[in-house]
C-alpha positions as CSV (number, residue, x, y, z in Angstrom):
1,X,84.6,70.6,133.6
2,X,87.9,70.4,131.3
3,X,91.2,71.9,132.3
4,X,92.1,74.3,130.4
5,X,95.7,74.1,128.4
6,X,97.4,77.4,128.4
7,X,101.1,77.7,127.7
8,X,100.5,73.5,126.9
9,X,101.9,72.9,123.2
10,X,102.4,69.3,123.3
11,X,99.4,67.6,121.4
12,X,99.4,64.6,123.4
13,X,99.9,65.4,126.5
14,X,96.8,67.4,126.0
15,X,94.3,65.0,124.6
16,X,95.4,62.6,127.0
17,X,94.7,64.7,129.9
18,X,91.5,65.8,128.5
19,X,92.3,69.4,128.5
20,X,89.7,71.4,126.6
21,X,90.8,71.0,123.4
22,X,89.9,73.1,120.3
23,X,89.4,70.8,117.3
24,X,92.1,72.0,114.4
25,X,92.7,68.3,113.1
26,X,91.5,69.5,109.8
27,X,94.4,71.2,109.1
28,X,96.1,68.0,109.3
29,X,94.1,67.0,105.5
30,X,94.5,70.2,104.1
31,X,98.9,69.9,104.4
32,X,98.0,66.0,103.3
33,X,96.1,67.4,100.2
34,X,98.8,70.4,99.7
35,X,100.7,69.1,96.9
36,X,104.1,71.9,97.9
37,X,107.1,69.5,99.4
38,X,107.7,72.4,102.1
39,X,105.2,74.5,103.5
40,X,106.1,78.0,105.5
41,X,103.2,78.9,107.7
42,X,103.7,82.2,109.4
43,X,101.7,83.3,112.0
44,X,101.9,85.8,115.4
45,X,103.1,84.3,118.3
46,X,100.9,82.6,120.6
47,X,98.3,81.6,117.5
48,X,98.8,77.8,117.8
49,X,102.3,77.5,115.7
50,X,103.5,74.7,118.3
51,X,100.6,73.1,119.1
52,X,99.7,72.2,115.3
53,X,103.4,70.8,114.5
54,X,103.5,68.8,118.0
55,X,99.8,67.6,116.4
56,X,101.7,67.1,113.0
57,X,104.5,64.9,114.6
58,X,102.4,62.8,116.5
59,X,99.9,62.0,113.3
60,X,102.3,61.3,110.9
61,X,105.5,59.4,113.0
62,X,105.8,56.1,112.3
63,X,107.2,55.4,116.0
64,X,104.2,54.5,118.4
65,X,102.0,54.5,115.5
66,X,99.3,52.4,117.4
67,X,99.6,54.1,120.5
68,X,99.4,57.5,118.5
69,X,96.4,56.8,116.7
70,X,94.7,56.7,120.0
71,X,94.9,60.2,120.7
72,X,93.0,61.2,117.5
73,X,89.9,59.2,118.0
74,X,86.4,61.1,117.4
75,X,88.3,64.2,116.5
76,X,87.9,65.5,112.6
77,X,90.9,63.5,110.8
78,X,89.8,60.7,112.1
79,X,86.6,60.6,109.9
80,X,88.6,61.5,106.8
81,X,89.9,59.2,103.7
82,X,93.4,61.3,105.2
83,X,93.3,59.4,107.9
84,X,95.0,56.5,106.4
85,X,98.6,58.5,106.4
86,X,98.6,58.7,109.8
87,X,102.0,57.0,111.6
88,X,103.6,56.2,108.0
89,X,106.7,58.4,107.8
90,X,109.7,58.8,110.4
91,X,109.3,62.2,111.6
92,X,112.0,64.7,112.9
93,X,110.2,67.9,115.0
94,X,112.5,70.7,115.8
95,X,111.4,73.5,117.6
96,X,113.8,76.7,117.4
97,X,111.5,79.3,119.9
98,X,113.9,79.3,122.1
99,X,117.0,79.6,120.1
100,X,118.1,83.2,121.1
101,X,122.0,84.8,122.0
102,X,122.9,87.8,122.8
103,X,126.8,87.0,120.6
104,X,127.4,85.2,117.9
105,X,129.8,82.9,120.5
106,X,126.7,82.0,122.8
107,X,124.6,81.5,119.5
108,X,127.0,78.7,118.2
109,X,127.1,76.7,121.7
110,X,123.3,77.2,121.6
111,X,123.0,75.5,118.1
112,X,125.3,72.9,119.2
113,X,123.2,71.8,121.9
114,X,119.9,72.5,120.4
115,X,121.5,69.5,117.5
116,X,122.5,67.4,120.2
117,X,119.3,66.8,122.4
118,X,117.6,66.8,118.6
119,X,119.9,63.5,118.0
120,X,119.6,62.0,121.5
121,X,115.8,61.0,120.5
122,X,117.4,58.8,117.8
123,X,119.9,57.5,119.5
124,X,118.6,54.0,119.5
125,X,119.6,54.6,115.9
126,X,123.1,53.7,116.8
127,X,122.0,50.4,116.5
128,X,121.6,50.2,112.7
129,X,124.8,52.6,112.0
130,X,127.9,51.6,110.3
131,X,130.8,53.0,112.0
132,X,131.4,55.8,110.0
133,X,127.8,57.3,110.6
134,X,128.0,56.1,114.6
135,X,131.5,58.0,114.3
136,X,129.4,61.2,113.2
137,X,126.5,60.4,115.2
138,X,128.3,60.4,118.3
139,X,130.3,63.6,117.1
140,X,127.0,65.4,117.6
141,X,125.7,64.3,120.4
142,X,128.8,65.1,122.5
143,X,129.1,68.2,120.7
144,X,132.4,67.5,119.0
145,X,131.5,68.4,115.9
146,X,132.3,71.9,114.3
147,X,129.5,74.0,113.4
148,X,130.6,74.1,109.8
149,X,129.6,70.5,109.8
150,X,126.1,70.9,111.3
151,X,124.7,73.0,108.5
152,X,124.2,69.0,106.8
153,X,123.3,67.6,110.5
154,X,119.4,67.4,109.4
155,X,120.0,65.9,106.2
156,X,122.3,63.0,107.8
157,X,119.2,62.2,110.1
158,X,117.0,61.9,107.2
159,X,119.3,59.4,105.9
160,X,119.6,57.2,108.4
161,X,115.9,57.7,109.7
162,X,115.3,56.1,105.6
163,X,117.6,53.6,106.3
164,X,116.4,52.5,109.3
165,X,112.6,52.5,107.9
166,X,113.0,52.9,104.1
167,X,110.5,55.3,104.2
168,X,111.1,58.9,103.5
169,X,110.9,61.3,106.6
170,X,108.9,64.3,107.3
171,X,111.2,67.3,108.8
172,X,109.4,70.0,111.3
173,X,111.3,72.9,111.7
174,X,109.4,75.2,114.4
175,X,109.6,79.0,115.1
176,X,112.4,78.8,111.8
177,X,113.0,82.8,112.7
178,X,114.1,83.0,116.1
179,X,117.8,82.7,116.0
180,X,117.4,85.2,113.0
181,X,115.5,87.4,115.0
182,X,117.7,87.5,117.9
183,X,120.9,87.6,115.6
184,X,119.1,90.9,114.2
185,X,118.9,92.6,117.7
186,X,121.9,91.4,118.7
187,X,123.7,92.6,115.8
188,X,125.0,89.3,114.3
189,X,122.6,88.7,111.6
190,X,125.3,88.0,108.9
191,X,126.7,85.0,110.0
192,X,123.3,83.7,111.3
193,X,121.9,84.1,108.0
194,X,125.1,82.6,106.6
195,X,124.6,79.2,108.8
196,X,120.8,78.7,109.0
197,X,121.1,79.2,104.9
198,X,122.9,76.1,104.5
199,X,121.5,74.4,107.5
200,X,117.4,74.7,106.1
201,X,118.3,74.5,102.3
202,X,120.3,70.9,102.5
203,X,117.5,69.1,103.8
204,X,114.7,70.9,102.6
205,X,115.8,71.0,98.6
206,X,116.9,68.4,96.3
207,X,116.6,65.9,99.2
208,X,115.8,62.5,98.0
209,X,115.1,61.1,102.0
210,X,112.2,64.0,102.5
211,X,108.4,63.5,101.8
212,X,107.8,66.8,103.5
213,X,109.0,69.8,105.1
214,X,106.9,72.4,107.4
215,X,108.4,75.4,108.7
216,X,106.4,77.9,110.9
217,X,107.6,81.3,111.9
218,X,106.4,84.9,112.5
219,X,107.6,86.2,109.3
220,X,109.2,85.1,106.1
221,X,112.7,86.4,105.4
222,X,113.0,86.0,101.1
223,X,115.0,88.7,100.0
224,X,117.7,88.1,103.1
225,X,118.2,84.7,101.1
226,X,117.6,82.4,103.8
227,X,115.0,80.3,101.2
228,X,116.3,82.1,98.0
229,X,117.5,78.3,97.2
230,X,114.2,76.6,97.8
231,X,112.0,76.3,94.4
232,X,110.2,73.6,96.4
233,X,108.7,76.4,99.1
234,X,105.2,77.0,99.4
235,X,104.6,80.0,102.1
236,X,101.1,80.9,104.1
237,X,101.3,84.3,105.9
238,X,97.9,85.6,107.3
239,X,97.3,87.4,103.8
240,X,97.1,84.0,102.0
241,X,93.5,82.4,101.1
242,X,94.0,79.4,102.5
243,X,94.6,77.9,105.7
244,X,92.6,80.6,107.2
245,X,91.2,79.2,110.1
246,X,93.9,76.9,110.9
247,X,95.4,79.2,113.9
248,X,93.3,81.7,115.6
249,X,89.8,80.8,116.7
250,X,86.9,81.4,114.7
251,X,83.7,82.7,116.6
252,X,81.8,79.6,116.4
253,X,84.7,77.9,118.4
254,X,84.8,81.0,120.7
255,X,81.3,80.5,121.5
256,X,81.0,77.0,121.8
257,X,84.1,77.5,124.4
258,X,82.0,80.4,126.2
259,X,78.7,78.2,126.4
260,X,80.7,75.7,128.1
261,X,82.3,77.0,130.6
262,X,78.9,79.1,131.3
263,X,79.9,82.3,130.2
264,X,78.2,82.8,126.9
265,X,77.0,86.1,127.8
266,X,80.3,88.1,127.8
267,X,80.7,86.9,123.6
268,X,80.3,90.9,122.6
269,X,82.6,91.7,125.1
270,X,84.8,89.0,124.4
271,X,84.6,90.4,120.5
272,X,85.6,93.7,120.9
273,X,88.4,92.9,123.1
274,X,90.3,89.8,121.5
275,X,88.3,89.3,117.7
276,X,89.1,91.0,114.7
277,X,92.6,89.7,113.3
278,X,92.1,88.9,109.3
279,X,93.6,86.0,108.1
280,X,92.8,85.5,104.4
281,X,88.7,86.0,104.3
282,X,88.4,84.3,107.6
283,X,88.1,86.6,110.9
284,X,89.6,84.7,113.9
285,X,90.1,85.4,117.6
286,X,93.5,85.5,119.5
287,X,93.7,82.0,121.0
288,X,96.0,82.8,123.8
289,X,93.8,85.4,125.6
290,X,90.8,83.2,125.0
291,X,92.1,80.7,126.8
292,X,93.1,82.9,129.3
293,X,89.7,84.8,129.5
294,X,88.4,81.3,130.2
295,X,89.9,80.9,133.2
296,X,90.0,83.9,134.7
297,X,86.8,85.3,133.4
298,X,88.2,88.7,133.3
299,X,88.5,91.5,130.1
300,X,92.2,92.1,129.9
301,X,95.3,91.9,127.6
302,X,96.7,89.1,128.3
303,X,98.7,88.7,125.0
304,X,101.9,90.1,126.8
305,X,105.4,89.2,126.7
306,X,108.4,91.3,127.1
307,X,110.7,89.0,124.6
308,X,108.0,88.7,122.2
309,X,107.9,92.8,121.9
310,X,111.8,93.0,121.2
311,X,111.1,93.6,117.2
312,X,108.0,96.5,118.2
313,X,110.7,98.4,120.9
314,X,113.4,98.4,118.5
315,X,111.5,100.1,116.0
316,X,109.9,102.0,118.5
317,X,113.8,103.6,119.1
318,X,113.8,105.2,115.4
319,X,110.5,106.1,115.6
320,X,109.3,109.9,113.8
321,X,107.0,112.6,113.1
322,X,105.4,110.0,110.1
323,X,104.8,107.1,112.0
324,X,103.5,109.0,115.3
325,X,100.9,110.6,113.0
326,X,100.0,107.6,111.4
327,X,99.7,105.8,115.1
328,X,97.6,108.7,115.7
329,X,95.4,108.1,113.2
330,X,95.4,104.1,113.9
331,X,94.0,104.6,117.5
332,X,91.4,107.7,116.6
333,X,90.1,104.3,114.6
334,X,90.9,105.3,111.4
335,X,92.5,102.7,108.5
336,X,95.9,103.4,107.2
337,X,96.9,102.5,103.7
338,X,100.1,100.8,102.7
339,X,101.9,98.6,100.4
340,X,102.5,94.9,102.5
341,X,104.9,93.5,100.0
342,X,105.3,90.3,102.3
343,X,108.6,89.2,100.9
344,X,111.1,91.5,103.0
345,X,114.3,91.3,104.0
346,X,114.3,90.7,107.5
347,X,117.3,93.7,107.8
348,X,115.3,95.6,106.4
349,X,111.9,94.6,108.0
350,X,113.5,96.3,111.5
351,X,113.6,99.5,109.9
352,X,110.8,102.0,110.2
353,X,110.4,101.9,106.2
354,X,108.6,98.4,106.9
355,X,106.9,99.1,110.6
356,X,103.8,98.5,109.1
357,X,104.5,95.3,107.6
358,X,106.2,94.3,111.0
359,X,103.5,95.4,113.0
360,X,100.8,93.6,110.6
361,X,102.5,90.0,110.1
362,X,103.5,90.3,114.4
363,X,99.6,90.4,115.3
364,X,99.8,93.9,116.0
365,X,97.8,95.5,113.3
366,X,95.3,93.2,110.8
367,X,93.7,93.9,107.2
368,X,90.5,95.6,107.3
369,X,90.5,96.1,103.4
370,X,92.3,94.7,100.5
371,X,92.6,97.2,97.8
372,X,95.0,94.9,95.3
373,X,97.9,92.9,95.4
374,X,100.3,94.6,97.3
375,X,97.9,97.5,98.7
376,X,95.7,97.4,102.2
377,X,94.2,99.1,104.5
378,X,95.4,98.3,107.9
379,X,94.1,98.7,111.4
380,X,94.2,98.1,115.0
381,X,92.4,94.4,115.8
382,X,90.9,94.9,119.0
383,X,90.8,96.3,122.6
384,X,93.6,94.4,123.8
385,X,96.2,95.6,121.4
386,X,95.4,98.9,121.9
387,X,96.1,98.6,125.2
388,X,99.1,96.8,125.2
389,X,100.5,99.2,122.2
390,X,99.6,101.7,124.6
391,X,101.3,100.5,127.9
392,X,104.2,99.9,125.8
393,X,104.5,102.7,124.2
394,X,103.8,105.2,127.0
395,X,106.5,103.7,129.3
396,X,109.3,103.9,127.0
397,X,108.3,107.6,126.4
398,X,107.7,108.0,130.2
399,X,108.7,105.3,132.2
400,X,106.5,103.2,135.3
401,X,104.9,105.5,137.4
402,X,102.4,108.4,138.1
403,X,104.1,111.0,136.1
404,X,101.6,110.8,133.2
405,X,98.5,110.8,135.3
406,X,99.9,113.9,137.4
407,X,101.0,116.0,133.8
408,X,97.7,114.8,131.7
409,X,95.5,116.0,135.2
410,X,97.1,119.3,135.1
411,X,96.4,119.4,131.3
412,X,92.8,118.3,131.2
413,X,92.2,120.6,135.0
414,X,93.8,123.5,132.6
415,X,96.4,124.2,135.3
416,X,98.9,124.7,132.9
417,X,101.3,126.4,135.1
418,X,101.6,122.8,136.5
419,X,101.5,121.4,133.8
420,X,104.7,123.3,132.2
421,X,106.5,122.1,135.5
422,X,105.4,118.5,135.5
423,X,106.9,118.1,131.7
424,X,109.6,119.8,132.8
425,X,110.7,118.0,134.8
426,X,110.1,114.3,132.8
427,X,112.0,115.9,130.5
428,X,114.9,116.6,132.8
429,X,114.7,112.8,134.6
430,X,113.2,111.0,132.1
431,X,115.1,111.2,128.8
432,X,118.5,111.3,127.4
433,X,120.6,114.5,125.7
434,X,120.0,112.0,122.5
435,X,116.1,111.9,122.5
436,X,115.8,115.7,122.1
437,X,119.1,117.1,120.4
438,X,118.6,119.7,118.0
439,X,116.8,118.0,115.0
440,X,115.0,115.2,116.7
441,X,111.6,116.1,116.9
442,X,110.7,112.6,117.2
443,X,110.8,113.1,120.7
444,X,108.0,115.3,121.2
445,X,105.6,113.8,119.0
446,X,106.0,110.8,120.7
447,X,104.9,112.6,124.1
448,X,101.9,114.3,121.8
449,X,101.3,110.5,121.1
450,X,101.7,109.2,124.6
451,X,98.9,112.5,125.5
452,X,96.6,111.2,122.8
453,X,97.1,107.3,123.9
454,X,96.6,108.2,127.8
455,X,93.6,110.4,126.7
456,X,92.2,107.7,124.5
457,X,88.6,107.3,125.1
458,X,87.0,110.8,126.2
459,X,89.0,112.8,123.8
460,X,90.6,112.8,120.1
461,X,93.7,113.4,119.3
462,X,94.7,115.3,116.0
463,X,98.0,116.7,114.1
464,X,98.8,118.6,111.4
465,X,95.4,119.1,110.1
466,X,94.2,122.3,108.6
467,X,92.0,124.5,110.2
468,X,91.8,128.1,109.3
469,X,94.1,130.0,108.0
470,X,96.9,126.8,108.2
471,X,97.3,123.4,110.0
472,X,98.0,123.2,114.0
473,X,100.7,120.8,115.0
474,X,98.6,119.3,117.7
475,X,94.6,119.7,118.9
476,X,93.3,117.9,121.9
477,X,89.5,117.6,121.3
478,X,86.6,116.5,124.0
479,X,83.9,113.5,123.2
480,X,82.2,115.5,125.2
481,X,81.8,119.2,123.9
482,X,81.0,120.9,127.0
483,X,84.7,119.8,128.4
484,X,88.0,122.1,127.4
485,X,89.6,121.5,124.6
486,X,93.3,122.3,123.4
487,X,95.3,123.7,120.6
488,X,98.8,123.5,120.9
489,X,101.5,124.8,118.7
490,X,105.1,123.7,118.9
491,X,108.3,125.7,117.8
492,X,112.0,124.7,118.4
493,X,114.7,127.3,119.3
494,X,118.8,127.2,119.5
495,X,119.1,129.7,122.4
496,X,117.7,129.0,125.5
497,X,117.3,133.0,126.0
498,X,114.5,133.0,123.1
499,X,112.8,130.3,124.6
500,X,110.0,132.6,126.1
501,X,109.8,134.7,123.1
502,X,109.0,132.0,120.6
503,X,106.7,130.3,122.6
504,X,104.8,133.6,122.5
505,X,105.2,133.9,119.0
506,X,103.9,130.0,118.6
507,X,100.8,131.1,120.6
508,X,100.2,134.4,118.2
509,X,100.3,132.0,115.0
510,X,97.1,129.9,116.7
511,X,95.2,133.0,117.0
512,X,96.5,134.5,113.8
513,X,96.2,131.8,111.6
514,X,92.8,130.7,113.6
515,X,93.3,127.6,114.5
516,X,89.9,127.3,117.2
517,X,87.7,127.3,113.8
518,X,87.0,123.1,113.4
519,X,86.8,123.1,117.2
520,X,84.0,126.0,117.4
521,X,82.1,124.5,114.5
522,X,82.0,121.5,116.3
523,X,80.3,122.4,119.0
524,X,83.5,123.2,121.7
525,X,83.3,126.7,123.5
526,X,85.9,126.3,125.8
527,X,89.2,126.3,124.2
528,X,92.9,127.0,125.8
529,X,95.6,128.8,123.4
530,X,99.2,126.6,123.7
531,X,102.6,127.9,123.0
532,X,105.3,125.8,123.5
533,X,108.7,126.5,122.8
534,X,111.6,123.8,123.4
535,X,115.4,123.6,123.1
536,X,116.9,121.1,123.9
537,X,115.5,119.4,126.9
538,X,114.4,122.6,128.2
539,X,110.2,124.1,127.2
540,X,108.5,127.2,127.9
541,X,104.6,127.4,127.4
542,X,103.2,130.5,127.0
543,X,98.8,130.2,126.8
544,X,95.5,131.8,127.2
């Protein structure tokens, strides 16, 4: 039985050690056939971006050529007229992923370096170098060299690499976005942007030593002008029509995988759990919690990583009333419709204004319909991102712990007494002055969200929909209509000596405005009557 590769991204190493390898040498003809000099391929993270440009590298160098070619036999390329490119250009492979800083100070040091073990694979190069290019060779591998100067480092080693083999050279720039990402969060984007400009434009455009360049990322950043120079660029996001099954797993690979390891029963499981990403007109599986389900046989999200959320939390800090409804809607199963331009700035792409097109391109959220253009209709994949959405989202609102279980029992038990005390006091520990000043009702939608999320399966959440005489701000409503269901109306005050009025005034608009009508014609007889008033981080509920 085969080992199986996870977290492995170097091609080699894998075939070699006969780990159970999914075969995705076809996308090796299909950049051969491309006729674009430089391909962008962006993709979420964990979908394969590595393991396909380690598998590029290793095809295409012209070093250990012979011993390379090895490593391809009976797999697809190997069978195709394609074939004959393989080991005939010098190849540079420079992976980025883990090119983050929290200043603009660390960042430069970490470039530096990041050139420097880059240059001491060539350093046999030396050899061949006049000494004006071993003066500048040198520079950069001990790091003497100002950063100014490195923004050309990549076309330099194309030159000499031609030199060396008069052949042109194939440049592999991996996980292009991640020093932009982290410059983003860390709040030096400018001068990020400013270097890795110059740094991917001189070797990627109007170089006469390149035969190809292939960038992969998570998204594209156009309109922040990191590639507003390159007329050469071809880019592939997970909306394009081609190149649809190169990353992700398609269900006949899923089930071959399953059959194998003897498991081939749990494939509707296995479905609704980790299937149901889009890209193009091809429906693929998350790779990375495959291969995890492999091993441990187990239906869970496994497509976790703290660092890999950063971009989701820092949206999730300017989140409001808008987006929680529309999350709302998202995890009740329903589409939401919005316009995925795919060309935005990446500045602008942290904003809430492009959360969608974030979430979407990130692996959070996939096409289920495209209505033109620029207009789709987007929802959650599978199982595992709603849980993971959910597990995030819940503990920024309320932290680790049992203090969600303990308030949502004393909702769903109708203690409400309890219940008034228990959100009490998260709101007391749990939050800052800032996430419920006067003004930010962000704050409690979010907890209507996190009530909706934790109660996800045996109820439905709903807000702001009419019913009656007006529209509720927030219904709780049972699968299962012999359970209780609840109507909750929320009102904001200045003066902590009104709370208990207005939350008694919130409750007379449910029964005024009759609010329990869509409930009652649904079938729900039991039905508690919510006021809640708020100021500040103090509530009063007043109900019957």
């Amino acid at each position: 039985m085969k080992r199986l590769a996870i977290g492995l991204s170097d091609f080699k190493h894998l075939i070699e050690e006969d780990f159970y390898y999914f075969d995705k040498t076809k996308f090796i003809e299909e950049v051969i056939k491309d006729g674009s000099q430089v391909k962008l391929f962006a993709r979420p993270r964990r979908f394969g971006k590595t393991l396909n440009m380690s598998m590029l590298k290793y095809f295409f160098d012209i070093e250990n050529k012979e011993e390379n070619k090895e490593i391809f036999k009976d797999l697809y390329i190997e069978k195709t007229e394609a074939f004959k490119e393989q080991g005939q250009y010098p190849v540079i492979f420079l992976s980025l992923k883990d090119l983050k800083a929290l200043t603009w100070e660390q960042m430069e040091k970490a470039i530096k370096s990041a050139i420097s073990r880059l240059f001491s694979e060539y350093k046999y190069l030396l050899n061949v170098l006049d000494k004006f290019d071993t003066l500048a060779f040198e520079n950069i591998l001990l790091k003497n060299t100002e950063l100014e100067d490195l923004k050309e480092a990549l076309k330099f080693l194309t030159r000499i690499l031609y030199e060396k083999y008069n052949k042109k050279v194939v440049v592999l720039i991996d996980e292009y976005d991640s020093p932009l990402v982290s410059a983003y969060i860390n709040g030096y984007y400018e001068k990020a942007k400013d270097f890795f400009k110059t740094f991917y434009s001189t070797v990627l455009k109007d170089n006469s030593y390149l035969q190809m360049g292939v960038l992969t990322g998570i998204i594209r950043v156009i309109k922040a002008g990191i590639f507003s120079d390159l007329n050469n660029l071809s880019t592939y996001t997970i909306l394009s029509d081609v190149y649809t099954d190169s990353y992700g797993l398609t269900e006949e690979e899923v089930e071959k995988s399953l059959k194998y390891y003897g498991i081939e029963q749990e494939i509707s499981n296995v479905k609704d759990w980790y299937d149901g990403y889009k890209f193009g007109d091809s429906e693929v599986y998350n790779p990375w919690s495959i291969l995890n389900f492999l091993r441990f046989k187990e239906l869970r999200a496994y497509w976790v990583d703290t660092s890999g959320n950063d971009l989701i939390n820092d949206v999730l800090k300017k989140i409001t009333k808008n987006t929680i409804e529309a999350l709302e809607r998202l995890f009740n199963g329903e589409g939401l419709k919005q316009n995925i331009s795919g060309t935005s700035d990446l500045s602008k792409l942290l904003s809430e204004d492009e959360l969608w097109e974030l979430m979407l391109f990130s692996g959070y959220l996939t096409v289920e319909e495209k209505i033109d253009h620029k207009n789709y209709v987007l929802r959650l994949p599978n199982k595992e991102i709603k849980e993971l959405f959910r597990d995030t989202f819940l503990e920024k609102y309320f932290g680790r712990g049992s203090k969600l279980l303990y308030l949502m029992e004393a909702l769903t038990e109708n203690r409400i007494d309890e219940y008034e005390e228990r959100l009490q006091e998260i709101l007391l520990t749990s939050v800052s002055y800032n996430d419920t000043k006067k003004g930010n009702e962000a704050f409690y939608h979010g907890l209507i969200m996190g009530m909706g999320l934790y109660l996800e399966g045996e109820y439905i959440t709903k807000s702001n929909i009419e019913s009656g005489l007006g529209r509720y701000d927030f219904v709780i409503e049972p699968k299962n209509k012999t359970k209780r269901a609840f109507i909750m109306e929320f009102k904001a005050t200045d003066s902590i000596e009104n709370l208990e009025e207005i939350s008694k005034e919130a409750l007379r608009q449910i029964e005024n405005k009759k609010y329990d009508v869509s409930l009652k014609q649904n079938g729900v007889k039991d039905i508690t009557y919510m006021g809640i008033a708020f100021c500040g981080k103090q509530i009063k509920i007043s109900y019957k």
